[in-house]
Each structure stands twice: as C-alpha cells, then as structure tokens.
N, C-alpha and C positions, 0 to 999 in steps of 0.2 A: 384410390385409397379406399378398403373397405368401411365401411360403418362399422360401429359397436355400439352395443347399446348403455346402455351407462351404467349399468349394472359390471358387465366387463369391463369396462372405461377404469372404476373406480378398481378393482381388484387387480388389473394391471400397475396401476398406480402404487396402490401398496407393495407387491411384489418389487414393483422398481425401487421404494422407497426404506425396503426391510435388505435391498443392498446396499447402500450406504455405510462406506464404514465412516463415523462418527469420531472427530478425534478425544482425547481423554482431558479433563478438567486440568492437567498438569500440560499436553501439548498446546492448549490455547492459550494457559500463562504466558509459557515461555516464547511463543511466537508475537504475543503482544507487548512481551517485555523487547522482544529484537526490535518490531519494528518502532516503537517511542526510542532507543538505543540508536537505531539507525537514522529516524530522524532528527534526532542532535546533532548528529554528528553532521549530518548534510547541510542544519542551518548554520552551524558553527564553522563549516568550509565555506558558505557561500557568505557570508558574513567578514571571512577575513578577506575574500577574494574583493569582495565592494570594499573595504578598507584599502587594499592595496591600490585598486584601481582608482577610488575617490582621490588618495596622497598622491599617485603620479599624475595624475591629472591636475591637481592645481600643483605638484609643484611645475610641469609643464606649460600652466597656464600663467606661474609666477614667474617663469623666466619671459617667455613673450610678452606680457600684459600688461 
C-alpha cells in the first residue's frame, strides 16, 4: 500500500465525502416515522403471541395440575 502524505490523505477524503448523496430533511422524517410504525407493530405481535402462549399454557397446565 503506497503512503500519502496527509496533505493528500485529507483532500482524498473530502472528494470522497463531497460524494455522498445526503438524504433530504423530508426522507429522514419519513423513514423515522416507518421505523417507530414498524416497531409497534412488531411489539404488538409479539405481545399477543406471549398472550396466546401464556393462556394455553396454563390452561394446559390446568388440566394436568
């Protein structure tokens, strides 16, 4: 790997960094509104799922017990 000295170090960097496309103040809304959206929803499945499992399980365990 060649050296560079930091002079080039740091102008490469920028170049890399002036590509960057940036998303816009309305794409970050809305991707943070998905994912708070999307995580309700996941707690609110996993939620009914331990509901479901908790009741058959005792009533399972009210029949044997």
């Amino acid at each position: 790997m060649a050296t560079l000295n930091p002079v080039q170090f740091i102008q490469q960097v920028r170049a890399e960094v002036s590509k960057v496309v940036w998303p816009t103040r309305r794409e970050v809304l809305l991707t943070t509104v998905m994912v708070f959206i999307m995580a309700a929803l996941t707690a609110v499945f996993f939620a009914l799922v331990d509901l479901l499992i908790r009741f058959g399980l005792q009533g399972l365990l009210g029949m044997f017990g």
